[in-house]
C-alpha positions as CSV (number, residue, x, y, z in Angstrom):
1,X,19.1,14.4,25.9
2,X,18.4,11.1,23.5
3,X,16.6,11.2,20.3
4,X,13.8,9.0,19.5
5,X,12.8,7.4,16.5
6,X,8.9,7.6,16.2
7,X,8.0,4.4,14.2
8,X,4.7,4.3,12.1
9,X,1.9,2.0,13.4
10,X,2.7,-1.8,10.8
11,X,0.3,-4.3,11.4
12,X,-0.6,-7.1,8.9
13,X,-3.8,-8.9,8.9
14,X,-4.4,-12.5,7.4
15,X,-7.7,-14.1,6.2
16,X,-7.8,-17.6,4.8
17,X,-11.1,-17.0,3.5
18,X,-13.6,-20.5,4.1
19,X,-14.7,-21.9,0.3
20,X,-14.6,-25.7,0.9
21,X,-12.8,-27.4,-1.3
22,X,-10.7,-24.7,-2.6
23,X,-8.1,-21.9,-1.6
24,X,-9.1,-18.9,-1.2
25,X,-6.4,-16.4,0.8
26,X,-5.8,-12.5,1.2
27,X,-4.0,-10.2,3.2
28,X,-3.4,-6.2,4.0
29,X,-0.5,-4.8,5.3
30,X,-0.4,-1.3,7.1
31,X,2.1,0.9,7.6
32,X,0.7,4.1,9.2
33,X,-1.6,5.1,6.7
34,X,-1.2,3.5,3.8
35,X,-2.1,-0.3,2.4
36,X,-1.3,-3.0,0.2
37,X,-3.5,-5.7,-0.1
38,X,-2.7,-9.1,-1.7
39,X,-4.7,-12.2,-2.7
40,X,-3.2,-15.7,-3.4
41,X,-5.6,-17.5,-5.6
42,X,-9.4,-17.4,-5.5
43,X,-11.3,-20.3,-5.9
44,X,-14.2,-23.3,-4.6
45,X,-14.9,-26.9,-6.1
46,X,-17.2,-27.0,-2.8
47,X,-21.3,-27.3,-3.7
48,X,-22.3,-23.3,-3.6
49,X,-18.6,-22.1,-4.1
50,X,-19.6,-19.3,-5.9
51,X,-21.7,-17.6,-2.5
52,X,-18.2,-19.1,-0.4
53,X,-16.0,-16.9,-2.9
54,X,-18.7,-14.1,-2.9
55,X,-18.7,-13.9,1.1
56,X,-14.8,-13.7,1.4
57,X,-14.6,-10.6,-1.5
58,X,-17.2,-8.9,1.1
59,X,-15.1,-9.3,4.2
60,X,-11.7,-7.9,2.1
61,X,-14.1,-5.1,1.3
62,X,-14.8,-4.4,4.9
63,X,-10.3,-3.8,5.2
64,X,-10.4,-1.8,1.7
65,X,-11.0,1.9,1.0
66,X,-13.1,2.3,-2.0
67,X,-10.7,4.4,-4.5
68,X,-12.9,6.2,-7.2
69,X,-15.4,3.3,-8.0
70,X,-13.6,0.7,-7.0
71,X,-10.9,-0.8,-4.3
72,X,-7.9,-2.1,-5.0
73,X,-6.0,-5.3,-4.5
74,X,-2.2,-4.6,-5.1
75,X,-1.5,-8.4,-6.0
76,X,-2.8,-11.4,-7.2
77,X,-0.9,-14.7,-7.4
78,X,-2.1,-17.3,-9.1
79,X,-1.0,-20.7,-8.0
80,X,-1.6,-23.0,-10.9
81,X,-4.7,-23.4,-13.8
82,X,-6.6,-25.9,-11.1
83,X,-10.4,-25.1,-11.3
84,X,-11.0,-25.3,-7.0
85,X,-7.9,-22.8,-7.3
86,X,-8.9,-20.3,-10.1
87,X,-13.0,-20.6,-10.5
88,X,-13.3,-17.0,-8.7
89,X,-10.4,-15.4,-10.3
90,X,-12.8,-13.7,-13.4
91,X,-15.3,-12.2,-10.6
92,X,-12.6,-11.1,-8.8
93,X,-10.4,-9.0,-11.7
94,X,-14.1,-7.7,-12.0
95,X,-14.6,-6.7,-8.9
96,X,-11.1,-4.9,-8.2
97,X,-8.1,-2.7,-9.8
98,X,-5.7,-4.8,-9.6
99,X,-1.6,-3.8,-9.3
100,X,0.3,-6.7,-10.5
101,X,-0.9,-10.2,-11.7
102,X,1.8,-13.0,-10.8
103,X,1.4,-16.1,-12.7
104,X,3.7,-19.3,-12.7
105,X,5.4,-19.2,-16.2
106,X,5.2,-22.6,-17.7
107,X,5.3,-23.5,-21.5
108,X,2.4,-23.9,-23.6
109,X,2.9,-27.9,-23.1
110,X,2.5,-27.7,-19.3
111,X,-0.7,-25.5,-18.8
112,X,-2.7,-27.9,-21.1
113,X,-1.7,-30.8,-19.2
114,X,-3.0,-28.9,-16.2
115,X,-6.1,-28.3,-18.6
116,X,-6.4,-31.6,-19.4
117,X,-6.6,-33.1,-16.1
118,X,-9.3,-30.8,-15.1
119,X,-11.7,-32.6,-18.1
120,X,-11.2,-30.1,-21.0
121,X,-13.5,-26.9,-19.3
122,X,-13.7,-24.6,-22.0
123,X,-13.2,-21.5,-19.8
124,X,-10.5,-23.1,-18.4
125,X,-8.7,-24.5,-21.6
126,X,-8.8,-20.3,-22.7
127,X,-7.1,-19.6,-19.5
128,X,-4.4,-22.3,-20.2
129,X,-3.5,-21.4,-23.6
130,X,-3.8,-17.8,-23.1
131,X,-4.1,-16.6,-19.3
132,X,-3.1,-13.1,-20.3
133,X,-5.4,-12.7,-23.3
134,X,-7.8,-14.4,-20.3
135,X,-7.3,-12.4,-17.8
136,X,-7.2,-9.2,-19.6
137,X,-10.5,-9.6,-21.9
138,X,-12.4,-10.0,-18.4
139,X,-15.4,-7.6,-18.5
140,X,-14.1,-4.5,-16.6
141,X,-10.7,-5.9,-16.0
142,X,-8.3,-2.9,-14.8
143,X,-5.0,-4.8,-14.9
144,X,-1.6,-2.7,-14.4
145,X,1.4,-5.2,-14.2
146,X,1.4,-9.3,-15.3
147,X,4.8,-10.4,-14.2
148,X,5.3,-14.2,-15.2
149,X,7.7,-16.3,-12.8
150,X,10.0,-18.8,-14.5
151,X,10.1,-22.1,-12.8
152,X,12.5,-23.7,-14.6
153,X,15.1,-21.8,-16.2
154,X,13.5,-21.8,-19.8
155,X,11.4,-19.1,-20.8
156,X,10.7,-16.5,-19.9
157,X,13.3,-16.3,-17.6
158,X,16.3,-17.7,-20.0
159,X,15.7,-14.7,-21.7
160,X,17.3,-12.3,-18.4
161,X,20.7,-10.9,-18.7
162,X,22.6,-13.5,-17.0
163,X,23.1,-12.7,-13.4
164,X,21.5,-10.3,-13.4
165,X,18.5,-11.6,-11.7
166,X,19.7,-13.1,-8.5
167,X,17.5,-13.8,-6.1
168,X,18.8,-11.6,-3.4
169,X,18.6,-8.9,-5.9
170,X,14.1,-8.0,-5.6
171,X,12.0,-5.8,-7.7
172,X,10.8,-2.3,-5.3
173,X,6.8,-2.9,-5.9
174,X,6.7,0.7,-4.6
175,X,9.3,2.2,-7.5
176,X,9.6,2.4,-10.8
177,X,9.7,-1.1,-12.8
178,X,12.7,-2.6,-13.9
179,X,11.9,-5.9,-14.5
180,X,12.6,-7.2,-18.0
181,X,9.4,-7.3,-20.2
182,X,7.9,-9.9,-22.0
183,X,9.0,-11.4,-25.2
184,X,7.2,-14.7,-26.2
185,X,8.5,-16.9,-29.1
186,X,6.6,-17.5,-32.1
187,X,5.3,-20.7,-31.1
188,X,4.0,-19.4,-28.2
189,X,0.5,-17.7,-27.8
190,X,0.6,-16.1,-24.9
191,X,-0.5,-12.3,-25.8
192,X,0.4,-8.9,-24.7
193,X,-2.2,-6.5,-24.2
194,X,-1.9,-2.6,-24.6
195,X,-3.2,-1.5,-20.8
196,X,-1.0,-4.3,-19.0
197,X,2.5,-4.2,-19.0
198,X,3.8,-8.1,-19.1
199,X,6.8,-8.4,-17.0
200,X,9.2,-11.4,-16.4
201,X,10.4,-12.7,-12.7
202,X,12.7,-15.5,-11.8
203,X,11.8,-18.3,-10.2
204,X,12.7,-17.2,-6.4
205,X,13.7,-13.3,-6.7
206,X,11.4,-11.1,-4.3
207,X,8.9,-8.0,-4.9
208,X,9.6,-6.2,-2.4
209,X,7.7,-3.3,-0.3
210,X,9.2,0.0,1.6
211,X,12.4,-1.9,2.8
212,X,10.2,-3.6,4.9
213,X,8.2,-6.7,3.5
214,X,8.3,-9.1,0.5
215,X,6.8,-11.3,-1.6
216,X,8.8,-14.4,-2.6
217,X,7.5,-17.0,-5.5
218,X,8.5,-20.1,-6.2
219,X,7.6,-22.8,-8.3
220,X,9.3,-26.3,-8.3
221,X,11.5,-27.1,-11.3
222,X,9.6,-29.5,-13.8
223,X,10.1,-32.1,-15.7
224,X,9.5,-32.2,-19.6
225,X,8.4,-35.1,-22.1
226,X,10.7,-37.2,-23.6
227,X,11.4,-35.9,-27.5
228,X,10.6,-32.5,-26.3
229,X,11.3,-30.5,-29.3
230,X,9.0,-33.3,-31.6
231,X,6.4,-33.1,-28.5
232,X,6.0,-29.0,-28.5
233,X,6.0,-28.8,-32.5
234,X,3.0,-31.5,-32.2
235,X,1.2,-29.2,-29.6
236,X,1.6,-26.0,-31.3
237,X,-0.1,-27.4,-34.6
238,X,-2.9,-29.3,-32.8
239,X,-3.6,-25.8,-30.5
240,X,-3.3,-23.9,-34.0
241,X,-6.4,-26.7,-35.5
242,X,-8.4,-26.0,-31.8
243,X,-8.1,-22.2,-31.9
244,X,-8.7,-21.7,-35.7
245,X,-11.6,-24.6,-36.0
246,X,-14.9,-23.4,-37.3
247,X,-18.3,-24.1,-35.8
248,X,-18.9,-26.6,-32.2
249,X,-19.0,-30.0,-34.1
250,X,-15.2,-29.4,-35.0
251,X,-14.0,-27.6,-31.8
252,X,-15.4,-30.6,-30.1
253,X,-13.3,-32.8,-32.5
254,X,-10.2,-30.8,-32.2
255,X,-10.4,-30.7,-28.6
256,X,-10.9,-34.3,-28.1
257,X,-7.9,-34.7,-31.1
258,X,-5.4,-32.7,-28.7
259,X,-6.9,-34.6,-25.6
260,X,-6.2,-37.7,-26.8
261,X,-2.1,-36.6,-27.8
262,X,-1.8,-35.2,-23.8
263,X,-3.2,-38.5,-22.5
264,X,-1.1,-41.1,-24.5
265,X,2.2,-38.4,-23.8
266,X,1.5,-38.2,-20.1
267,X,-1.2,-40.6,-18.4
268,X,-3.4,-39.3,-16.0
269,X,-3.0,-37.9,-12.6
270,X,-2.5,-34.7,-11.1
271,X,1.3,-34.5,-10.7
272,X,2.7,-32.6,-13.9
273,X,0.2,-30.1,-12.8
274,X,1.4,-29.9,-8.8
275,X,4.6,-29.4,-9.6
276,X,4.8,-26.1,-11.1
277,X,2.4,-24.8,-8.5
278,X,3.4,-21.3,-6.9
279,X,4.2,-21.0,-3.2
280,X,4.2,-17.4,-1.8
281,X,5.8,-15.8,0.9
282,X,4.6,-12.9,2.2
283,X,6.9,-11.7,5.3
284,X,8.8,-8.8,6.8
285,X,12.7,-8.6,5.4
286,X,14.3,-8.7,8.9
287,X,12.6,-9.9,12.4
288,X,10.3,-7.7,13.6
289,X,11.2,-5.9,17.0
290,X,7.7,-6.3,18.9
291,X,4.6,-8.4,17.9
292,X,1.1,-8.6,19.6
293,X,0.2,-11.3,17.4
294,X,-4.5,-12.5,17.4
295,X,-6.1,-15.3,15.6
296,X,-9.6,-15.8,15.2
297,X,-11.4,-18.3,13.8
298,X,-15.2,-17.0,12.6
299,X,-17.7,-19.4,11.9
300,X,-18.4,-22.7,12.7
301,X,-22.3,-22.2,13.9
302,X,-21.0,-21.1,17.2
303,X,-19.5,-17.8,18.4
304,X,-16.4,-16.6,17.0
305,X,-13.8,-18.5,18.9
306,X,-10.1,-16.9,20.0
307,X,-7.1,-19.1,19.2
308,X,-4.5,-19.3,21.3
309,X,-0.9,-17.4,20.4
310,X,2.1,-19.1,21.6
311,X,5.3,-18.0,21.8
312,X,6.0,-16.5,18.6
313,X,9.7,-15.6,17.9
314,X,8.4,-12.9,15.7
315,X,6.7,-15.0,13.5
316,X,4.8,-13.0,11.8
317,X,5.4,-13.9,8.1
318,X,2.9,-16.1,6.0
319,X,3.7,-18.8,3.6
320,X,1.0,-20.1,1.0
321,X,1.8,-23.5,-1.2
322,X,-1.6,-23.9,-3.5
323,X,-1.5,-27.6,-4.4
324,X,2.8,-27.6,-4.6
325,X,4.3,-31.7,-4.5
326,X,6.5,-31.4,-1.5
327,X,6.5,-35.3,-1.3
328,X,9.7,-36.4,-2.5
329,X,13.0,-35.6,-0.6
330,X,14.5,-33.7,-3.1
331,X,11.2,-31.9,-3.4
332,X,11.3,-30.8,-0.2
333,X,14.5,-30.1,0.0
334,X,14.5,-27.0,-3.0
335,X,11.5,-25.6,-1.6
336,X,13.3,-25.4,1.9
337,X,16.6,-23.8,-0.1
338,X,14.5,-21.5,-2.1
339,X,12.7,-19.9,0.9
340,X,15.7,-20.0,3.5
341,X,16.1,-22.7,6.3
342,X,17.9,-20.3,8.8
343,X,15.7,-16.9,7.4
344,X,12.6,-16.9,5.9
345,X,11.3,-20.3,7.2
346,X,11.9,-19.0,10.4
347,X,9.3,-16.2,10.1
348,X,5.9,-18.3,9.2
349,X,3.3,-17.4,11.2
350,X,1.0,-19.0,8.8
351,X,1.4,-22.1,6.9
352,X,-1.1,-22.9,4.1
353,X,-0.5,-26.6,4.2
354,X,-0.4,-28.3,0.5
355,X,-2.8,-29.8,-1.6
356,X,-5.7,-29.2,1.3
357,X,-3.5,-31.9,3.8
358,X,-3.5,-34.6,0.6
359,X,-1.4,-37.6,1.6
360,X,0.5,-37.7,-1.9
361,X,1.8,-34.0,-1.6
362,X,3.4,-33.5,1.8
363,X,6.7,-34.4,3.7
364,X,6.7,-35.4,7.1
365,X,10.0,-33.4,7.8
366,X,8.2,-30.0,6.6
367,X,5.6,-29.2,10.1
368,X,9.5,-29.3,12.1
369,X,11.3,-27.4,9.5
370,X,9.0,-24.8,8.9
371,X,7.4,-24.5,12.1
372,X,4.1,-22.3,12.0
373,X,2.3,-20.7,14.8
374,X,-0.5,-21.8,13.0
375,X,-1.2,-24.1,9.9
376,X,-3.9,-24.2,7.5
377,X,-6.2,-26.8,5.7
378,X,-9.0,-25.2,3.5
379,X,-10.7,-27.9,2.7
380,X,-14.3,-29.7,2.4
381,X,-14.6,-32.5,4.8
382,X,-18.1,-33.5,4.4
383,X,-17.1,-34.3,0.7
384,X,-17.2,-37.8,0.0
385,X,-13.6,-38.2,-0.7
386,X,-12.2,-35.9,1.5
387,X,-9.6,-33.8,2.9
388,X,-7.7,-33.4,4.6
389,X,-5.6,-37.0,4.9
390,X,-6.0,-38.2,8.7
391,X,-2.0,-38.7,8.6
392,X,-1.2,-35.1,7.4
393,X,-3.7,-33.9,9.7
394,X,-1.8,-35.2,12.9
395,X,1.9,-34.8,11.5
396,X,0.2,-30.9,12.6
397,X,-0.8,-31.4,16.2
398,X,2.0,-29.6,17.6
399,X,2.0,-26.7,15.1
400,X,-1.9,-24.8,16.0
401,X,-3.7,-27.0,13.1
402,X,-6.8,-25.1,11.8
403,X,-9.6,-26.6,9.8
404,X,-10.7,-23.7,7.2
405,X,-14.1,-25.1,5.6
406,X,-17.5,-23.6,4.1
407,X,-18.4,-22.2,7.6
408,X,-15.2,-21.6,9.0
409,X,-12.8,-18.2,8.4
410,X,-9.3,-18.0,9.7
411,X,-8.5,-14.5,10.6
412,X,-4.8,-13.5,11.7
413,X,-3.4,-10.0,13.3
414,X,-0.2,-8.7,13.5
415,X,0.6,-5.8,14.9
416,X,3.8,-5.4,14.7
417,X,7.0,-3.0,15.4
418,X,10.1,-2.9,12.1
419,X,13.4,-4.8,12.6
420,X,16.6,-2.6,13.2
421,X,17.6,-3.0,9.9
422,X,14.7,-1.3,8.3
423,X,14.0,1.2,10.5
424,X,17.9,2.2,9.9
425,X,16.8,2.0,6.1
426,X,14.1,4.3,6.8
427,X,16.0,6.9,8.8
428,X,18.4,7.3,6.3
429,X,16.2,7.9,3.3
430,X,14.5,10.2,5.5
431,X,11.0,8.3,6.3
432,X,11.1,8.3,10.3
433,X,11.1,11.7,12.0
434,X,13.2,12.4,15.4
435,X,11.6,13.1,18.6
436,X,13.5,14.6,21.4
């Protein structure tokens, strides 16, 4: 007589949604009957962005069950302040309860660069000097959790009991919280709000889900002015004469004031901005057993096409880069170390390759190294300066290149049996029953 373990039904189902120019990504992970659903940022630069963005929330709708009035997304990264990366984030907090926020910590300095760079958008310039004020004050926002992610060692996450936070050591999204909360300086404006807690992560620790997936962020170290301390003083007062400036004639003035500093400090060029962009993994903890892994690619004017699965290892996992600088060898080299050579990298099913396939963000070494059943450019082609780069785009022949547009809708299915070591997990807390 043997016993059996009866496993719950898992299956995790990807959607790199097409917008054009943009990124817009989700996903919704089963486990018998229960869901978490993620999105990593949510946004189009493309000409009608906003119907792109408005068709991808209603094919997540068609995987969520309305709860009370509305459904819920569980989390929401947000890569960096990039306008073709964050356009549809206010319709989006709108539209859903949302779980947890993740944004990429980065000091007050940093997210006006990023500001900056995109031409001064007022919207967006709120978002920069005060995404959780922003995000919160959203009509109809229902925000539970902000959790910040440190890229560089400063704050937030200088301010965690030392070693306390190591990276092997990840947050239980399904337990009670234990992540240190927020405590910005005086300098900084960042707010707090009374129905969101504000959480800080460190750069690389994961969230992580039942003993059975997790969620890994990580942002690129960055690199700060020269005269740093001179440099933030001189930011703080000029965002204190933007923020407190009376009537449009001397917003415009302040604005243009504080424009003027960031351009003499740092030139132009999108580079400070790329690097503290925040990759995602979103994967199982240990191999999975079994996989019957689909792909689908809807759109295109003609039928919706099967892709082909090769071999996949159990490579089920999904790994999402927004417009992260992967250029340099040292570059590459962290965000390989961060994520795992030998473990996590050896799980992508689906790549999100950086910067939509831009020539100036990518290594050649990373298609080998990471090795994806399938990789992903969401990008505009028929713009007039597009991409992706016709170099990047072939360093991906051998790794199931996929061209997500404004017509074209990757869709991804895994359905999937738990490693050993978390179905041991679950046996002994009691989750699995025994069959004769």
């Amino acid at each position: 007589m043997r016993l059996r373990i009866s496993s719950p039904p898992c299956r995790v189902r990807y959607f790199h949604h097409g917008v054009g120019q943009g990124l817009f990504s989700s996903g919704v992970l089963t486990v018998g009957s229960s869901r978490f659903a993620w999105v990593h940022d949510c946004g189009s630069s493309s000409t009608g962005g906003a119907a792109l963005i408005a068709r991808g929330h209603r094919r997540l709708d068609r995987e969520l069950p309305l709860q009370g009035a509305r459904r819920r997304l569980d989390l929401l990264a947000v890569s960096h302040f990039d306008q073709d990366h964050i356009s549809g984030i206010a319709d989006l907090v709108g539209r859903y309860e949302i779980g947890a926020v993740l944004l990429p910590y980065s000091p007050l300095w940093q997210r006006l660069v990023a500001g900056f760079e995109e031409g001064g958008d007022p919207d967006l310039m709120r978002f920069c000097i005060d995404p959780v004020a922003y995000l919160t004050s959203i009509d109809g926002a229902r925000i539970e959790r902000i959790i910040l992610v440190g890229p560089d060692g400063e704050a937030p996450a200088s301010r965690l009991p030392a070693g306390k936070w190591a990276p092997e050591s990840g947050e239980d999204l399904t337990g009670p919280t234990s992540l240190p909360p927020w405590r910005g300086g005086g300098d900084e404006p960042m707010a707090s709000h009374p129905t969101a807690r504000i959480e800080v992560l460190p750069n690389g620790a994961p969230l992580r889900l039942l003993d059975l997936w997790e969620f890994v962020p990580f942002a690129d170290p960055v690199h700060a002015p020269a005269r740093r301390s001179r440099f933030e003083r001189e930011v703080v007062s000029r965002v204190a004469a933007l923020t407190g400036a009376k009537g449009a004639a001397t917003r415009r003035s302040a604005l243009s004031a504080l424009k003027a500093f960031f351009d003499k400090t740092f030139g132009g060029g999108p580079k400070a901005r790329n690097r503290i962009s925040l990759s995602l993994y979103a994967g199982p903890i240990d191999p999975p057993l079994q996989v019957r892994l689909h792909a689908r690619l809807i759109g295109g004017g003609a039928a919706s096409r099967t892709l082909g699965a090769p071999q996949t290892d159990g490579r089920i996992g999904q790994l999402l880069t927004g417009d992260a600088d992967l250029s340099s060898d040292a570059a590459f080299k962290r965000f390989a170390r961060a994520f795992g050579r030998r473990t996590r990298l050896r799980r992508i099913g689906v790549f999100q390759v950086m910067h939509h396939g831009a020539r100036g963000n990518s290594h050649d070494d990373a298609p080998k190294v990471i090795n994806p059943v399938w990789s992903v450019f969401s990008s505009d082609p028929g713009r007039k300066r597009p991409h992706p780069h016709s170099e990047i785009w072939s360093l991906y022949k051998a790794h199931g290149r996929v061209q997500v547009d404004t017509k074209r809708t990757l869709v991804v299915t895994a359905a999937f049996t738990p490693g050993t070591t978390t179905l041991r997990r679950w046996l002994l807390a009691g989750r699995l029953p025994l069959t004769l």
